[in-house]
LUMBA-327662 format. One record per residue: residue in three letters; y, x, z of N, C-alpha, C, CB in turn. Coordinates in steps of 0.1 Angstrom, whole numbers, plus 5000, padded with zeros to 4 digits. Glycine has a CB too. Layout:
BEGIN
alaYXZYXZYXZYXZ;...
END
This chain:
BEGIN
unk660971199614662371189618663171159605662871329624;unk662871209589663471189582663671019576663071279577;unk662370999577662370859575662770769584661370839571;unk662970759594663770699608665470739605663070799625;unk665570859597666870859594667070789584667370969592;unk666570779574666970719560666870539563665670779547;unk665970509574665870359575667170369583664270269583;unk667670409591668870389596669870369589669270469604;unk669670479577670970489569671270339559670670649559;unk669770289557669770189550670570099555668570139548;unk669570079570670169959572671369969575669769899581;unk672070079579673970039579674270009566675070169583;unk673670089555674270019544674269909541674070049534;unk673169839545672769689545673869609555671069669551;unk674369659567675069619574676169589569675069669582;unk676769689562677969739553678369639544677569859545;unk676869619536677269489523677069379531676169479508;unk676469329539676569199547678369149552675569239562;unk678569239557679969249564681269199549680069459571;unk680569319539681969279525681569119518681869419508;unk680469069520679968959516680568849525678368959516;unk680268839534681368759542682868769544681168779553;unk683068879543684668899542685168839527685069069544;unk684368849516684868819505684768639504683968899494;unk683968569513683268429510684768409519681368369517;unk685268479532686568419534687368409529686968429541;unk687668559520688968569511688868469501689268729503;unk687668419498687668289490688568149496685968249489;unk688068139505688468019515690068039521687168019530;unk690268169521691968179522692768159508692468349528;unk692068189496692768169485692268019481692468279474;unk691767929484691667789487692767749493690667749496;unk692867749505693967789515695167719512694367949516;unk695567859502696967849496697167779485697467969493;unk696467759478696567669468696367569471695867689459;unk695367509480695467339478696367299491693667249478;unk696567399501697467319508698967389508696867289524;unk699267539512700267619514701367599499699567779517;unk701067649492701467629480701967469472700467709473;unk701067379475700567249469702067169478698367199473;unk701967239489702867099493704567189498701766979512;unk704467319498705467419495705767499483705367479503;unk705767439472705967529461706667619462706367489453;unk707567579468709367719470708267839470710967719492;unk707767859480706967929490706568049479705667829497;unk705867939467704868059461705668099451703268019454;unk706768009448707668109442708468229446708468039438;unk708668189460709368369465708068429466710468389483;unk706568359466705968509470705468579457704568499481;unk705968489446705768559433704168499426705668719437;unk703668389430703068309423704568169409701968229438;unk704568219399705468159393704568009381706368309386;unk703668029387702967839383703567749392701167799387;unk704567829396705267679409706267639408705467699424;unk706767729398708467729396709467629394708867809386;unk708367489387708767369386708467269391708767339379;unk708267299403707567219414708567199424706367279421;unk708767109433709567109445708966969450711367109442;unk708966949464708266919474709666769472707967039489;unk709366629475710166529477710666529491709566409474;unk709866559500709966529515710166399524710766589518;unk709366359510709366199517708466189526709066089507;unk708366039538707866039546706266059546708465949550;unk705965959532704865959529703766109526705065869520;unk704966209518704366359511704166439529706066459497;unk705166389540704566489551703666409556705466549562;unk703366289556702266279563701166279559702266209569;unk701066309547700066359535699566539541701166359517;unk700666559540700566709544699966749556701866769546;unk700366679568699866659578698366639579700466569583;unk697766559573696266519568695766629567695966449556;unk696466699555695466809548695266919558696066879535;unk696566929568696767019577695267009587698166989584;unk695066909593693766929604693266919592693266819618;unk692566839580691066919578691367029572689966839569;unk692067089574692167249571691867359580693467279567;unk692567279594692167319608690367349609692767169620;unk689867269607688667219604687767329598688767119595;unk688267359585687467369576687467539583687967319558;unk688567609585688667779591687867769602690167839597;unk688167669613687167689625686167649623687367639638;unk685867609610684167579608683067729602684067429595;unk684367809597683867949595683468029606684968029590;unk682168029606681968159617681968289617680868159621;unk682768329624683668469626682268589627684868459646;unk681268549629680268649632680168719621679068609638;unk680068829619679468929606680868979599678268819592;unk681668909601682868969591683469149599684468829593;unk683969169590684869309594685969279603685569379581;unk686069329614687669299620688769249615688169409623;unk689469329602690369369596689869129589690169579584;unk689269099585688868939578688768869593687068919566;unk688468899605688068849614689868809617687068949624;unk690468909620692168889625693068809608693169119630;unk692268809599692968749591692468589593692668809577;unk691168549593690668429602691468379611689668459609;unk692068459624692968409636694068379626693468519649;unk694868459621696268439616696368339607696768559609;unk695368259597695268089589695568009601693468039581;unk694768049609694067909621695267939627692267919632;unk696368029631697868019637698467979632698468109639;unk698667969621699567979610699667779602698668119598;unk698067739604697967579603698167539620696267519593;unk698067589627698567539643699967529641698167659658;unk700667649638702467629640702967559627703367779641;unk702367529617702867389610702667289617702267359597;unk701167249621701567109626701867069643700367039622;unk702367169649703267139660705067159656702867249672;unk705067209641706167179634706667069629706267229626;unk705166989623705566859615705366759630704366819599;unk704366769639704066639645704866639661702266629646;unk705066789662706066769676707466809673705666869687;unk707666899670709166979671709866869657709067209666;unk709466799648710166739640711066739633710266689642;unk711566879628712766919625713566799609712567099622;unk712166759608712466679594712966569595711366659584;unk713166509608713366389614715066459620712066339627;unk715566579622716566599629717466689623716266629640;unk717066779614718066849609718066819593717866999612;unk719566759594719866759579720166909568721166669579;unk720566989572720567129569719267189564720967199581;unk718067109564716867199559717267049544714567219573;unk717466979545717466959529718667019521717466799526;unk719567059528720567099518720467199512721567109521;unk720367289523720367429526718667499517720467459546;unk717767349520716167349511716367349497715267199513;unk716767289493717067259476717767389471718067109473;unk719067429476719867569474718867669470720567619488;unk718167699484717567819481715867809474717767899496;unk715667649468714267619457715667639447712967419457;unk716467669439716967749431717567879433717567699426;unk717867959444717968029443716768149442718668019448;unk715868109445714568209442714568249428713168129446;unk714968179423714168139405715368199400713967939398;unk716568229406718168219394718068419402720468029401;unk718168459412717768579417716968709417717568539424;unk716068659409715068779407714668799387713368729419;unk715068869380714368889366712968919362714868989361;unk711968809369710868839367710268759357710268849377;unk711168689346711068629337712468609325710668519345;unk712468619313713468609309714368509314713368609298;unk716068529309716568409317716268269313717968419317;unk716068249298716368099294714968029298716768079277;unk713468109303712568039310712667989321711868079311;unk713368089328713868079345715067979344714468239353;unk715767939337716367829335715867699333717067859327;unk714967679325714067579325713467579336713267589315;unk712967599345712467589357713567539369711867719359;unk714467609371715767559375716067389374716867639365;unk716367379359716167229354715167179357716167199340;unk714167209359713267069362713267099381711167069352;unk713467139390713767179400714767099401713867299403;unk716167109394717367029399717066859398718767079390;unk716666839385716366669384715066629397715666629365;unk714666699405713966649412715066629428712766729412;unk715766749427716766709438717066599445717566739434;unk717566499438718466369441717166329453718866219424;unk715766339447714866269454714666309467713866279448;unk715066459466714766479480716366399490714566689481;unk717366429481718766389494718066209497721066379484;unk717566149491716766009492715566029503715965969478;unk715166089501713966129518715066149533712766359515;unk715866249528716666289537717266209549717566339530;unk717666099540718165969544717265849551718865919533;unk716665869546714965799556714765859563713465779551;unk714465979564713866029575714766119589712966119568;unk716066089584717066159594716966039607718866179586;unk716866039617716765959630717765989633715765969639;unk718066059643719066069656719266239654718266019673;unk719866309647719766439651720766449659719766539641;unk720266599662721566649676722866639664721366879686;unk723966639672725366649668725566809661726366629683;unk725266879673725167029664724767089653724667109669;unk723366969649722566999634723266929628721066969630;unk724066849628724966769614725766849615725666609614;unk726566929625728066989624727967149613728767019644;unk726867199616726267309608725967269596725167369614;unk725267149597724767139576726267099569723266959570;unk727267049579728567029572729167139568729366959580;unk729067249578729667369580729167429566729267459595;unk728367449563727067509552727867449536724967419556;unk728067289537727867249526729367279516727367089528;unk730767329518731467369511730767469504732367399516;unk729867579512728867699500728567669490727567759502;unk727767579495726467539490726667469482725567489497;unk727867379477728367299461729067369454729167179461;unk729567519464730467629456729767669445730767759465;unk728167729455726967799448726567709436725667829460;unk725967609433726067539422727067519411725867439425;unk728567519415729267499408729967659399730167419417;unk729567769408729967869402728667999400731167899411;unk727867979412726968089409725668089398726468109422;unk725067969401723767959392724667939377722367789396;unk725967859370726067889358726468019358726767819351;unk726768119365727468259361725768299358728568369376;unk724768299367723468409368722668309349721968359391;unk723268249344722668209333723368199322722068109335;unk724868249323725968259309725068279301727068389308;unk724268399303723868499288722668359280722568719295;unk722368259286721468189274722568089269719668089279;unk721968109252722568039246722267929239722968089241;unk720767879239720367799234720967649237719267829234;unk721667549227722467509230721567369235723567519220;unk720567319233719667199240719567259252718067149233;unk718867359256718867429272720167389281718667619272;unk721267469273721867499281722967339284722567649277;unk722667199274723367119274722067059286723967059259;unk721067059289720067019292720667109312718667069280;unk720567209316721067249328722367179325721167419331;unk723367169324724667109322724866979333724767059305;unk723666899324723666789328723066749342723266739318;unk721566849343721066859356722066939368719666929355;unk722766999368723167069376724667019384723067189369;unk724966929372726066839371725866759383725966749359;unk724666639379724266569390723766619405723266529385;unk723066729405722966799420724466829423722066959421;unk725266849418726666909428727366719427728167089415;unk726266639423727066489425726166429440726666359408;unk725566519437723966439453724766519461721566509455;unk724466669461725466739472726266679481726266819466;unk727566609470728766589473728166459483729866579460;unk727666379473727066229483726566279493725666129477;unk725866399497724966379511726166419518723366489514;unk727066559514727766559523728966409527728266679519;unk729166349519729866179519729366169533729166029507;unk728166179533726966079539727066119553725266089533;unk726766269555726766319569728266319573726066459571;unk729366319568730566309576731066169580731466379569;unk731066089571730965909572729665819582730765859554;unk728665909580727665809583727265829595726465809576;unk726065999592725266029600726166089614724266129591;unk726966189610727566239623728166149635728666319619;unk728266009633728765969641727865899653729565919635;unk726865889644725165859651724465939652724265789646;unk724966069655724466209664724366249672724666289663;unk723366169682723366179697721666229700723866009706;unk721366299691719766389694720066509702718866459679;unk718966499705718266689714717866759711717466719722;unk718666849705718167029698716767079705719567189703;unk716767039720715867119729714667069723716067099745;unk713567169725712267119720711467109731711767199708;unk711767129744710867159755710367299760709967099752;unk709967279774709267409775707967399771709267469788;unk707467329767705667269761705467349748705467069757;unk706567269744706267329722706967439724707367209704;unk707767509736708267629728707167719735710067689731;unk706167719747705067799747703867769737704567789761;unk704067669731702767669720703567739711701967499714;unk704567709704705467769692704867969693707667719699;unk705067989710705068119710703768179703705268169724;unk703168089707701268089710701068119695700267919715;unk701167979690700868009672701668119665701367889663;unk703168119670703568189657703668309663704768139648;unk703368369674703168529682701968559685703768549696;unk701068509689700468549696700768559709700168619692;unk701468519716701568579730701868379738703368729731;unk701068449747700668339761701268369772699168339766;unk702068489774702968489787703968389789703868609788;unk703368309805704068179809706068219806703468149829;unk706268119804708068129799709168169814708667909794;unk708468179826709068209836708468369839708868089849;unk707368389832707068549831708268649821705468559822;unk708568599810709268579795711068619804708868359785;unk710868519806712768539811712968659823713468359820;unk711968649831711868779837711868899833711068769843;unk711068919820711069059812712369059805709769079801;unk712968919800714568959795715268989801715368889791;unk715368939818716568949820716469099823717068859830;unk715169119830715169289832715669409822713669329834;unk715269369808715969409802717669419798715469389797;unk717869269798719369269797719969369808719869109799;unk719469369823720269449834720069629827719369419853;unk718469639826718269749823719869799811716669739816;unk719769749800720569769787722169729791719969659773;unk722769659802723869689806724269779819724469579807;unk723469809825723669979830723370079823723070019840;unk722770089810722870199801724170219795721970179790;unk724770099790726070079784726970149792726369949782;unk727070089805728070109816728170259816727570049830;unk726570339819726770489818727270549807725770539819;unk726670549792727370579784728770549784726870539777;unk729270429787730870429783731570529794731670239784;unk730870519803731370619814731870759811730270639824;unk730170809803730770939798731270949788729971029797;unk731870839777732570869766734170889771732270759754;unk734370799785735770809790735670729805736870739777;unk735770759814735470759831736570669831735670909842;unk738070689823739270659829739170489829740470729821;unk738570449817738770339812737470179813739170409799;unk737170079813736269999816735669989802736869879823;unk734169989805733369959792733769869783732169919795;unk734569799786734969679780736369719769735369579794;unk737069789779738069889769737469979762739169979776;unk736570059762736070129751735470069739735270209756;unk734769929749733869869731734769819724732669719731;unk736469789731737169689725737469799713738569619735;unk737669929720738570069710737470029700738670279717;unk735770029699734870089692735169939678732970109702;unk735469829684735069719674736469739667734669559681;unk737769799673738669779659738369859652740069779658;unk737169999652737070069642736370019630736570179646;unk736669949623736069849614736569889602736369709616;unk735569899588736469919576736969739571735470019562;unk738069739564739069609559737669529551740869669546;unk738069409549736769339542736469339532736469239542;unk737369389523737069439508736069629506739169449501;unk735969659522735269779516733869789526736269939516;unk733269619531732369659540731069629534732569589553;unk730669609519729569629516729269829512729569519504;unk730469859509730669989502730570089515732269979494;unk730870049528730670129540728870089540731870069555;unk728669969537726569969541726270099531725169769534;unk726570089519726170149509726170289510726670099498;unk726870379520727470449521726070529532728970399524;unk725970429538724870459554723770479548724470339566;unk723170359538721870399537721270529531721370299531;unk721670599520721370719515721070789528722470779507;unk722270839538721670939547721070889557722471019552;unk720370739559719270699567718170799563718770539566;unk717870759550716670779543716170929541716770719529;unk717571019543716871139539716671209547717271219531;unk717371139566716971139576715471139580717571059580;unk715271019578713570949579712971069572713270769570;unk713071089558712171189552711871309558712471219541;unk712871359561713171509569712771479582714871559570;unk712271419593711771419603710871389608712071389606;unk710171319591708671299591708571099601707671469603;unk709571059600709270929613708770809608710570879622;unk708570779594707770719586707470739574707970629587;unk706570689566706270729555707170609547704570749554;unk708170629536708770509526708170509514710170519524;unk707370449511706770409498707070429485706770289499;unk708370399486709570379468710570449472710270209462;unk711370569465712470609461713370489457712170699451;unk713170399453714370329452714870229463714370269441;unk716070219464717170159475717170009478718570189471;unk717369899483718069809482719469809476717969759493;unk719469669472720669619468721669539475720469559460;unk722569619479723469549487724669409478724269699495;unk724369349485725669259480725669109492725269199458;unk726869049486727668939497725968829500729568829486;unk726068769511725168669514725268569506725368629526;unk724568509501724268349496724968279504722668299496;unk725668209494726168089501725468009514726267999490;unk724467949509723667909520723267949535722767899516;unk723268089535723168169548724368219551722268279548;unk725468169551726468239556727168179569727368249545;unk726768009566727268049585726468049600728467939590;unk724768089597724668139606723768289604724268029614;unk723868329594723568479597725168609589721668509587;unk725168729598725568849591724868889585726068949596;unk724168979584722968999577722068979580722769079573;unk721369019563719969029562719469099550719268889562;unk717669119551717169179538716369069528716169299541;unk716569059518715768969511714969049502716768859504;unk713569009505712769149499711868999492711669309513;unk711569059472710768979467709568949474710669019458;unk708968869474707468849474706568939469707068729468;unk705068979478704469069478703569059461703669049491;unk703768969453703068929445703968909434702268829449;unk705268939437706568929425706469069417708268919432;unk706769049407706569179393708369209391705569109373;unk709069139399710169199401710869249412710869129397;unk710869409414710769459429711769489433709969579432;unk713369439427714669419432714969369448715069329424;unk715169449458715569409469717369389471714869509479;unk717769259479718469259480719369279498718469189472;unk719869349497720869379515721869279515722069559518;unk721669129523722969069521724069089534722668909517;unk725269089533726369069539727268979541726869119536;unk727168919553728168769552729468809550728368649566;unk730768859545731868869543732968769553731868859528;unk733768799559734768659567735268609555736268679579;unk735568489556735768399548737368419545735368289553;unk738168419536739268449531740068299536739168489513;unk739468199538740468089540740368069557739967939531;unk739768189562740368169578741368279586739168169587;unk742068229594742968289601742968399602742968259611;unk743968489603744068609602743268669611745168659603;unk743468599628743168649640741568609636743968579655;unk741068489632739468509632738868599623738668379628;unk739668649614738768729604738568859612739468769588;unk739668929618739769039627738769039636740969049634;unk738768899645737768909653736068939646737968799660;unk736368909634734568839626734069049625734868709599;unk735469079619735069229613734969329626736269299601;unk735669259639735269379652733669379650735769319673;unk733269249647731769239655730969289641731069039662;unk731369409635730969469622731469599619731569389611;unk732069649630732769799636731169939629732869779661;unk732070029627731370099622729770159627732270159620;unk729670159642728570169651727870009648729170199668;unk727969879644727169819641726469809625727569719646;unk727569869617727469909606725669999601728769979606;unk725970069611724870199612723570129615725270319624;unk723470019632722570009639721969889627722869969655;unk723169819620722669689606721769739599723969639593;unk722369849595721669919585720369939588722270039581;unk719870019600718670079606717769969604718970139622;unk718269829610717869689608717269669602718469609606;unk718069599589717669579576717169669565718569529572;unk717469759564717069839551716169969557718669899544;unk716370079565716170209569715770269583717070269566;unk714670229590713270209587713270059588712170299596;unk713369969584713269829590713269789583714069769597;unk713469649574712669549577712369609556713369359584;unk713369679552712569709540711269779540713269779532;unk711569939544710369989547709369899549710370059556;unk709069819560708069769560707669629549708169739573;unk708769569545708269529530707269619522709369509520;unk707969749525707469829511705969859515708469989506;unk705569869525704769899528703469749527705269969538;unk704069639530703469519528702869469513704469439532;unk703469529505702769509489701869579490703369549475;unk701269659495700269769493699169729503700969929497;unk699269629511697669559523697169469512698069429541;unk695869529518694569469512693969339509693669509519;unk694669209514694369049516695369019516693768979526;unk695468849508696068809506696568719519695868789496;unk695768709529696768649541697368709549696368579550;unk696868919551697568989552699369009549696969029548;unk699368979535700368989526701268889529699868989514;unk700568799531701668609534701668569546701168449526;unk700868589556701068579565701568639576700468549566;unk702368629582702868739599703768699610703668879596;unk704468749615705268719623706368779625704868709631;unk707368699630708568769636708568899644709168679644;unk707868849656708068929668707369099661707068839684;unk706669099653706269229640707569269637705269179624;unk707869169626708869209616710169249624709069089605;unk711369119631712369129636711869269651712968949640;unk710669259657710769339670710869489661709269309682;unk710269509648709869669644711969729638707969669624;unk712469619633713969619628714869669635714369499626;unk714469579653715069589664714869709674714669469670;unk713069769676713169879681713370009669711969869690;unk713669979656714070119646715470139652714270089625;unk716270079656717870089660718170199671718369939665;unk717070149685716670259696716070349690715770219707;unk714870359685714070479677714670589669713170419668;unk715570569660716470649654717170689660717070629646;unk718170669669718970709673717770849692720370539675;unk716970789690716170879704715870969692714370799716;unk715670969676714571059673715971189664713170969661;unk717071149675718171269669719271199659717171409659;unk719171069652719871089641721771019648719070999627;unk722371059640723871079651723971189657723970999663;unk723371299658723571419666723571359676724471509665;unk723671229690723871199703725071189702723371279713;unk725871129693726971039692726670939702727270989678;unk727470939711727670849722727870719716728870899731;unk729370719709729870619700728570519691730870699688;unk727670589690726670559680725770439690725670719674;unk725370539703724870479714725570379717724770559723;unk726570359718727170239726726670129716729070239729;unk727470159704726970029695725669969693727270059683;unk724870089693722970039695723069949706721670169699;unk723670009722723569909734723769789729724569929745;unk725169799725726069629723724569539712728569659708;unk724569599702723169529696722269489705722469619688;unk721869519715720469509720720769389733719969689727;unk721969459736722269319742722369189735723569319748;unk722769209724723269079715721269029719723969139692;unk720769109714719069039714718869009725717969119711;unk719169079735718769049749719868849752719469239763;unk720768879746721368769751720768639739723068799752;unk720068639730719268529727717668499730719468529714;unk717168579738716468589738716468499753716268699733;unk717168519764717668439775717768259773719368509778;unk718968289760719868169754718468089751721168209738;unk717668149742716768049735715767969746715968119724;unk715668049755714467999764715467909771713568119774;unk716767959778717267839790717767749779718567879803;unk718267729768718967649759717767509759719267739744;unk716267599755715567469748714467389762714467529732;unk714867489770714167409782714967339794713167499790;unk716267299789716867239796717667289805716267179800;unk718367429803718767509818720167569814717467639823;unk720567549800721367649795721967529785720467799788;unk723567499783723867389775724567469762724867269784;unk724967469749725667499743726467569745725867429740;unk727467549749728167609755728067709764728667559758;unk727367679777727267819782726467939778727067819792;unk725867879770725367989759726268089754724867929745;unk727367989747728068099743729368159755728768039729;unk729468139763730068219776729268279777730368179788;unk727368279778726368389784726668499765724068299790;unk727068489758726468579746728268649754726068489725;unk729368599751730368689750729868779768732168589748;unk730268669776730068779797728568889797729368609817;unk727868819791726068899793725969019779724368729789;unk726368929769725869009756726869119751725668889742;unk727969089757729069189751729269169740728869329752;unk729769019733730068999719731068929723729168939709;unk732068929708732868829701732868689706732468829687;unk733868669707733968489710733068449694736068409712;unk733868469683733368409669732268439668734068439656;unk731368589670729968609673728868509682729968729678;unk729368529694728868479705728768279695730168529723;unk729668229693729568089684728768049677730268069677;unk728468199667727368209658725668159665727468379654;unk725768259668725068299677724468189684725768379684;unk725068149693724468009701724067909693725467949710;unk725167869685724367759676723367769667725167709668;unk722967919661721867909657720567889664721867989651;unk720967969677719567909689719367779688719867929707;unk719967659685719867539690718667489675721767469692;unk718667619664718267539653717067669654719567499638;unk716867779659716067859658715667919677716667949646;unk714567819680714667859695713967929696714467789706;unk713468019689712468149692713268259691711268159682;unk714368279688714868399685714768549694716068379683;unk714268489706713868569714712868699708713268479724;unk712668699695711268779689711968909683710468689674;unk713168929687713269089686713369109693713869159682;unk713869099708713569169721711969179724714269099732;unk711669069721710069059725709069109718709668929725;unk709469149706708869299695708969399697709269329682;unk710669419704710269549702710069579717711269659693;unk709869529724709269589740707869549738710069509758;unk707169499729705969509726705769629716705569389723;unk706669709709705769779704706369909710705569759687;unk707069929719707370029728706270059738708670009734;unk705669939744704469919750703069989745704269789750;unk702869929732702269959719701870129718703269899706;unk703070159714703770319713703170429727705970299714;unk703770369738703170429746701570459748703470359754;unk701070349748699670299751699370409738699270109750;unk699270439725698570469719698870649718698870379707;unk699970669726700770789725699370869737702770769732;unk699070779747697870789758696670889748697070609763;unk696470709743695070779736694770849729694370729731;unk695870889721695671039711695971159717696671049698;unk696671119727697071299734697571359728696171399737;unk697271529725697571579716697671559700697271639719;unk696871489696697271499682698471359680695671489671;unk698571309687700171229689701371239680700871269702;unk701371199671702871199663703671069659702671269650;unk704671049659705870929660705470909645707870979664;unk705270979637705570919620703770919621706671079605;unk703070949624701670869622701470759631700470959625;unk701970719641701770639651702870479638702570719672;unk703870519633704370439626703770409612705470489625;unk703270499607702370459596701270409601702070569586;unk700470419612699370329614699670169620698470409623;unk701170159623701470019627701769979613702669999638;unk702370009602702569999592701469919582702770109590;unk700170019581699169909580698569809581698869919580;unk699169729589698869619597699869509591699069659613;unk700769549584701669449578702469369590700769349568;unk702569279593703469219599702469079609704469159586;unk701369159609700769049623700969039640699169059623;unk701268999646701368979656701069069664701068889656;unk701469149675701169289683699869279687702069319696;unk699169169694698169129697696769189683698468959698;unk697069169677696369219669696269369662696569159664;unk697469399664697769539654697369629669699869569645;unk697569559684696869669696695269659690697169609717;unk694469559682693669519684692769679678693569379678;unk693969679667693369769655693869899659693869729640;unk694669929663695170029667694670119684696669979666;unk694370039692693670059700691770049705694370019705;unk691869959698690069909699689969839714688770069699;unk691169779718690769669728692069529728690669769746;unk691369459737692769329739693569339750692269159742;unk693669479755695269509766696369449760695869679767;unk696769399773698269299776699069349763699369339795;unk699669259759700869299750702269369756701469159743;unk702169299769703369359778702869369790704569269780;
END
């Protein structure tokens, strides 16, 4: 018996090293991967993720460099599905799926959905933020990171030269946004990158940026020439990408195969579900009056715009010592994000966001950005901009972006084991775990059951519920621009200026549907796993074990978390 035990024991050990031998021959072939194709033909990329051999690299985007890219793309397709999945560990097996997703939704990026053929806004708004990576984070003294900058900007011009070849017919709406964008975005050159580099003084460097930086705010100015004179007036394209590429779109970059007439059915059910919650709630905050009059009361409670970074800053401390005290996730780092105003470049179609370094950056500065209303608009639009920034969205932002959301789970993302773990994932993870922290906190007590607190979470959820509608009827032909934005203000319970936002970025981002569709997948998730443990069941272990999973696709993290392939929904 003993020796029947010991050969057993062998051979699992033998099983054991078989299994890390293969998993290591893939982590080979994923760090291939990224270097000869991910990195090689997206430098930006490895610079935010904190590979900084790239820093003087930038992609031309000429016709010829994507369809180069394109090449490498299938035999890359190739070379993963020529890996056989047999013998690996789970944990390399789901890293296997997530390459082979991950080169699927590039090239239904480059060869169907075409955005490089239709939106002028990814070169402007492209080049901006291939220097802002580099001018943003101190993970290098400044006057190196300056030099990198410089040879980044003298490549510039080349890309607004692709731009112009390769722009066809875009929709009207993608020129009217990269126009909208481009006052920032020559602001940001003209005032921000020399402020983030005053302190070098070396006088060849700094006459050397002078001169490059000069010229980019001279291309800038030309492209914008270009799209208001040229391109906009031959802007008769179609934002819509189909219902075809947006179920493959789902496929690759979710994981999820539920037909798109399954999809709108689980929204709208939600949307009804989340506006009879509202309705009740406003009921019991005040019977006398229409939900509509109370959200109106809730959105002028707004602080003025000179103190609404200082009101975020204000929230996050007592998120966090919330979270700690209730045990509902585990946070990695004592230290905070950094709150400050949005980048030029993202300001007119997001309020916020988190900008968390790359998993592989040695500079662990996070930043909380805030779009601020703009000082050169109307009195009445700024009012309206800051209702839809009232102190109940203030809170649910926060929960969002910073506490438990999308930082926590950064922080928790430096700490997984692979590197396609680390770089690769998805939305419907990331934006759905952001989206259900907003419900989750507020069920797990915090607000004492401030009603007020509740309404505003509602009005949020609708806001998701109403893109999530918008994006599907918008890009399959059922939903026009416009009544998008009538369905965001009548459906979503937003702002006319919100609801604007809002719609037009669907037209340039038709998946946005991935926070509703996260987080009723990981409420699903939650349940299902709440089953199988029974009693030993707890909210802050059930969160730290989704945690470990980093940011892959629900499909998978049920994989690991449950030990089977039950429905996502």
């Amino acid at each position: 018996m003993k020796t029947i035990g010991h050969i057993g024991l062998l051979l699992a050990i033998a099983g054991v090293c078989a299994a890390q031998n293969r998993d290591a021959e893939f982590a080979k072939l994923a760090d291939r991967y990224f270097d000869e194709l991910v990195f090689r033909y997206d430098p930006v990329s490895g610079t935010s993720a904190g590979f900084h051999q790239y820093d003087a690299l930038m992609p031309s985007d000429s016709r010829a460099e994507i369809q180069a890219q394109i090449a490498a793309l299938h035999q890359w397709l190739g070379n993963v599905e020529k890996f056989d999945p047999r013998g690996l560990s789970q944990w390399a097996s789901s890293d296997r799926e997530l390459v082979l997703s991950a080169i699927q939704s590039q090239l239904l990026s480059l060869e169907s959905i075409r955005d490089w053929e239709k939106n002028p806004d990814t070169y402007s708004s492209g080049v901006t933020n291939a220097i802002f990576v580099i001018m943003s984070r101190n993970y290098a003294p400044p006057a190196e990171r300056l030099r990198s900058v410089i040879a980044r900007e003298r490549l510039i011009p080349r890309v607004f030269t692709s731009a112009r070849e390769n722009l066809q017919n875009p929709p009207r709406i993608y020129t009217e946004v990269a126009l909208e964008q481009m006052p920032g975005l020559i602001s940001f050159f003209e005032k921000d990158v020399p402020a983030a580099f005053q302190q070098v003084k070396e006088q060849q460097l700094v006459g050397d940026f002078q001169q490059t930086n000069k010229a980019t705010i001279a291309a800038l100015r030309s492209y914008e020439n270009w799209l208001k004179t040229d391109l906009l007036a031959r802007s008769h394209g179609d934002f819509r990408i189909g219902a075809g590429n947006y179920q493959k779109k789902l496929l690759y970059d979710e994981m999820v195969d539920i037909p798109l007439n399954r999809l709108l059915e689980i929204g709208y059910d939600d949307l009804h579900r989340n506006q009879a919650e509202f309705r009740r709630v406003a009921a019991q905050i005040d019977s006398k009056r229409t939900p509509q009059q109370i959200l109106d009361e809730l959105e002028r409670n707004h602080p003025p715009a000179d103190k609404l970074l200082q009101s975020f800053r204000d929230v996050l401390g007592g998120l966090r010592q919330y979270i700690l005290a209730h045990h509902i996730v585990t946070i990695p780092s004592p230290v905070p994000p950094i709150v400050e105003e949005s980048p030029p470049f993202m300001r007119a179609l997001t309020t916020a966001s988190m900008d968390t370094p790359g998993p592989y950056e040695k500079d662990k500065e996070a930043f909380f950005n805030v779009t601020l209303p703009d000082p050169a608009w109307p009195a009445k639009e700024r009012e309206e901009y800051l209702e839809g920034l009232n102190h109940g969205t203030i809170i649910s932002t926060a929960v969002h972006e910073a506490y438990p959301g999308h930082y926590v789970q950064f922080l928790w993302v430096q700490n997984l084991p692979t590197k396609v773990r680390k770089l690769i994932g998805c939305s419907s993870n990331a934006e759905g775990w952001a989206h259900y922290s907003e419900q989750m906190m507020l069920d797990q007590g915090y607000g004492n059951g401030d009603l007020k607190l509740r309404l505003g979470q509602l009005q949020d959820a609708l806001l998701r519920d109403a893109r999530y509608i918008a994006g599907i009827q918008m890009h399959t032909g059922n939903m026009t621009l416009e009544q998008a934005m009538d369905f965001f203000v009548k459906e979503g319970y937003q702002t006319r200026p919100m609801a604007e936002k809002e719609a037009k970025r669907g037209t340039s981002d038709p998946t946005y549907l991935v926070y509703t569709l996260g987080k009723l997948e990981i409420l699903k998730l939650r349940e299902d796993y709440k089953k199988m443990k029974g009693p030993q069941y707890s909210i802050g272990e059930f969160h730290d074990a989704f945690m470990r999973q980093g940011t892959a696709p629900i499909k998978i993290v049920r994989r690991a978390l449950l030990g089977n392939d039950s429905p996502v929904l």
